[in-house]
C-alpha positions in Angstrom: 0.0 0.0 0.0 2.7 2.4 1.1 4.2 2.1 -2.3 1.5 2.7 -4.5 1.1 6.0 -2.0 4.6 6.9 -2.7 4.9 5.6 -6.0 8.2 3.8 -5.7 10.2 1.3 -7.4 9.2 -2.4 -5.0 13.2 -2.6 -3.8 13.4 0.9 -2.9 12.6 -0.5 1.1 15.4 -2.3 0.6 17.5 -0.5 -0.3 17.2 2.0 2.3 17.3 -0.7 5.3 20.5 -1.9 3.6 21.7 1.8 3.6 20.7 2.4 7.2 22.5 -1.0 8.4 25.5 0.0 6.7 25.4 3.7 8.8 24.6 2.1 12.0 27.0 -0.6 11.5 28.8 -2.9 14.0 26.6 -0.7 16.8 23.3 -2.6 15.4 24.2 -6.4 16.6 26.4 -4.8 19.8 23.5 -5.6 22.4 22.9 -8.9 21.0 26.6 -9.9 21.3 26.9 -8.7 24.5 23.3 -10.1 25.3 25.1 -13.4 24.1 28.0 -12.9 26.4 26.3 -12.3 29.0 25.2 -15.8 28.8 28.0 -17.4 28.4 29.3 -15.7 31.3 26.6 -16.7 33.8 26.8 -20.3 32.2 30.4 -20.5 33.2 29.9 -19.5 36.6 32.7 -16.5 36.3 30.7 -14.0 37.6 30.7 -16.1 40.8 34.1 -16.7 40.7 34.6 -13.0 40.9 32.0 -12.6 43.6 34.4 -15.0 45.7 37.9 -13.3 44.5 36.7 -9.9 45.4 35.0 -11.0 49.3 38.1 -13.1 49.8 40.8 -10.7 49.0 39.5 -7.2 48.8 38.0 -4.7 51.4 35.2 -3.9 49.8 33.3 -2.2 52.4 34.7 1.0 51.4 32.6 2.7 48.4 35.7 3.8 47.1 37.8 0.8 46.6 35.0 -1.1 45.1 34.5 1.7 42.7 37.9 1.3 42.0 37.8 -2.7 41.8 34.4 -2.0 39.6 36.5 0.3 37.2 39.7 -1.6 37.0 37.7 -4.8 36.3 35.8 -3.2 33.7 39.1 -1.8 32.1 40.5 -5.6 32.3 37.6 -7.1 30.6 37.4 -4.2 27.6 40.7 -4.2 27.0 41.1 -4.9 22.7 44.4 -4.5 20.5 42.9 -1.6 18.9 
């Protein structure tokens, strides 16, 4: 219906998804890939293993050092080559 409206050619849709994929790029699958790894994760138990690393050997009742633990674990675990 919209195309008889419009009075565009039948591919013109898409076209213009497979225009606005390219522009988005990698940033369109990123939620499902980390959706995915989030998964895996839990699966593997790690994020328990943390849980018992950090209570074991860290003093996390101050806010600031497990801020700090928080943010130095994030940089570990986003570290790429790039």
């Amino acid at each position: 219906m919209a195309i008889k409206m419009t009075h565009e050619n039948v591919h013109q849709p898409l076209q213009e998804a497979r225009r606005l994929l390219d522009s988005i790029g990698w940033a369109f699958i990123l939620p499902q890939i980390l959706a995915t790894l989030g998964l895996l994760f839990t699966a593997a138990g790690v994020g328990e293993g943390i849980s018992y690393l950090t209570q074991t050997y860290l003093a996390v009742d101050s806010r600031f050092i497990a801020v700090a633990v928080y943010a130095i674990g994030m940089a570990l675990l986003t570290h790429g080559d790039g």
